[in-house]
C-alpha positions, 0 to 999 in steps of 0.5 A: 485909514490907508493911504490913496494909491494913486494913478500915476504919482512922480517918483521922486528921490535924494537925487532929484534933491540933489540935481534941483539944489546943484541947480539953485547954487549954480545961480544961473536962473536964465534959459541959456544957463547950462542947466538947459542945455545939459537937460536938452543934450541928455534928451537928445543923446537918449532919444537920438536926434540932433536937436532937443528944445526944452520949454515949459510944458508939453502943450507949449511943444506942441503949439510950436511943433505945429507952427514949425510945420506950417499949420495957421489959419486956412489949413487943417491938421489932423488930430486923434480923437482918442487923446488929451485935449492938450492935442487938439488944443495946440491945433486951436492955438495956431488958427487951424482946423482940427480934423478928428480920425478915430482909433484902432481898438488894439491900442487905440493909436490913429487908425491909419485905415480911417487916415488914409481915406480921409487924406484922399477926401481932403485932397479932393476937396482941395483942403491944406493939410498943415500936419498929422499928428500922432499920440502914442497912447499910454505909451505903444507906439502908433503904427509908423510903418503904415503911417509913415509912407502915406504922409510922405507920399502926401507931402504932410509933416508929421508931428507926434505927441508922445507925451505919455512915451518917453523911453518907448521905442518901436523896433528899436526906435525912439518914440518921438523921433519918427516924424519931423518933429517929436514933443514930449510932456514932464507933468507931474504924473508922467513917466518923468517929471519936472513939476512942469515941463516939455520937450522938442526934438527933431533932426532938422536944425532950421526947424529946432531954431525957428522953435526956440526963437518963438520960444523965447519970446522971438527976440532977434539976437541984438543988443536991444530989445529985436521983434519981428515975431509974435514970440511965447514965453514958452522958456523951461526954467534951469531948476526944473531941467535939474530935477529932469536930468535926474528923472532922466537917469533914472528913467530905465529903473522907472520904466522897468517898474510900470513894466512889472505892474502892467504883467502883474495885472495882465497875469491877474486879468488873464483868466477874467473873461471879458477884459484885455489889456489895452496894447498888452505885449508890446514890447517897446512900451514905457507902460505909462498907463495900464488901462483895462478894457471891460466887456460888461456881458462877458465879464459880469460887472463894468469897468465903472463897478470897478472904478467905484469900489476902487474908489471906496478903499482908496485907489484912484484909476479912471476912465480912458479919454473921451474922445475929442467928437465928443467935448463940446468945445469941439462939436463942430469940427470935422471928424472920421470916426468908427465908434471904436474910440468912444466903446474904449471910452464906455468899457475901460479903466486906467488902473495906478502904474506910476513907478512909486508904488511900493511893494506893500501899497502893490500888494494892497491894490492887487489884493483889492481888485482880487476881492472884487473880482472874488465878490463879483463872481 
């Protein structure tokens, strides 16, 4: 029986071996070791921002990324619908309102049309707005140009998740870096990984501060044991920030590799009537996920026909998010939506892209999907 192709797999190699046991004979377990601050400068220098704060996952970032912005009790904070629960939940974490904004179908970044109206109303309704938060989604980039001037010239910070974008930029800018403060993840299917793991960055000291302080359980730096904050214990251990240090030199290879996927299923979907790559030909995308998006009627079978029979010979893909509206944890928060996160729900399909697939177990997946576009005429 063949082995499962999976979506997005870590990629790991004798250097991750080697970074993670250097890190272990180092003997320094303890987050000011220099494992975590080798890790953060590396990060940084990649990204190119002044200050980088590892912690333990991408959610602890952005938790703290949205108290350094302000967000609590009596505020709102804007969120894409078309994301992560991880997102929303972060806003949950602090006392916030979630407020919802749909996406624009080309990506299915932050509609920044649907943005600004919303801004306007809240205004008139006399509602805080602690923050607006980005999702790079599968790695493209939101629209920063347009979003950007609207934020300033409404006095709101912007936090972006770009957990899925590592290594993406747009027009030559690091994703992560466009706002006041930028997080990313390092779960097992990004595109790097530590096992468990995120990162902060920003330009603002003040800001990088205040998120390690809260990070390590808001100890005041004295001798004994100093509390004037509720602190997190949100600290990223020195031998997973080994094992990032060697992702992170790898990072370029690994990114390459999704890329020659993503034009490898655009070339195949290209004569397919009814489908498109989601965010095909952006340039600046890591090409996290390459995730398709069927028109049934054009096409003449569905995104979840093809899930099926992917599934029958072993390759794992799965629908696109479904949109935070719509989970029931949810249901009553706020939201402005145009249905065009939900039909990206109802017609696509993230197919594997992680950069561990092999040549052969590529030849396999393309193989397969070309027998069922064969069988479904």
């Amino acid at each position: 029986m063949p082995s499962w192709i999976f979506l997005s797999s870590p990629d790991l190699t004798p250097a991750e071996e080697s970074y993670l046991l250097a890190a272990f004979r180092s003997g320094r377990f303890d987050p000011q070791g220099p494992e975590i601050g080798a890790f953060e400068l590396e990060v940084a220098q990649r990204v190119g921002v002044e200050h980088a704060v590892a912690v333990s996952s991408g959610t602890a970032a952005l938790h703290l990324a949205l108290l350094a912005s302000g967000a609590g009790p009596g505020s709102a904070v804007i969120v894409p619908t078309l994301t992560f629960a991880a997102t929303a939940n972060a806003v949950m974490y602090t006392g916030a309102q979630p407020i919802f904004v749909d996406c624009e179908p080309g990506a299915g970044n932050i509609d920044v049309q649907l943005l600004l109206d919303l801004l306007h109303q809240l205004r008139a309704d006399g509602q805080r707005v602690a923050a607006v938060m980005t999702v790079d989604i599968n790695g493209s980039c939101a629209d920063y140009d347009r979003l950007l001037p609207i934020c300033q010239d409404a006095g709101i910070p912007v936090v972006e998740d770009s957990a899925q974008a590592l290594g993406s930029t747009r027009q030559g800018q690091a994703a992560g870096t466009f706002g006041l403060i930028g997080t990313y993840s390092f779960s097992h299917n990004k595109i790097m990984t530590t096992s468990a793991g995120g990162m902060l960055v920003t330009d603002d000291a003040v800001v990088a501060a205040r998120c390690r302080h809260l990070s390590s359980q808001a100890r005041e730096p004295v001798t004994h044991y100093e509390h004037r904050d509720v602190g997190y214990n949100y600290r990223l251990s020195p031998l997973l920030a080994g094992l990032g240090r060697a992702q992170l030199h790898r990072l370029d290879g690994m990114i390459e590799r999704r890329r020659a996927l993503r034009e490898r299923y655009a070339k195949l979907f290209a004569s397919v009537p009814g489908t498109r790559i989601l965010g095909d030909g952006d340039p600046g995308s890591n090409c996290w996920l390459t995730s398709l998006v069927v028109e049934p009627v054009a096409a003449g079978w569905s995104a979840e026909q093809l899930a099926a029979y992917l599934a029958a010979h072993r390759i794992e893909s799965r629908p696109m998010w479904k949109p935070m509206h719509r989970q029931p944890v949810f249901a009553d928060c706020p939201a402005a939506v145009s249905g065009a996160a939900d039909r990206l729900f109802a017609t696509s399909i993230s197919l594997p892209s992680g950069s561990a697939i092999t040549d052969p177990l590529a030849d396999r997946l393309f193989s397969t999907i070309e027998q069922f576009l064969q069988e479904h005429g």
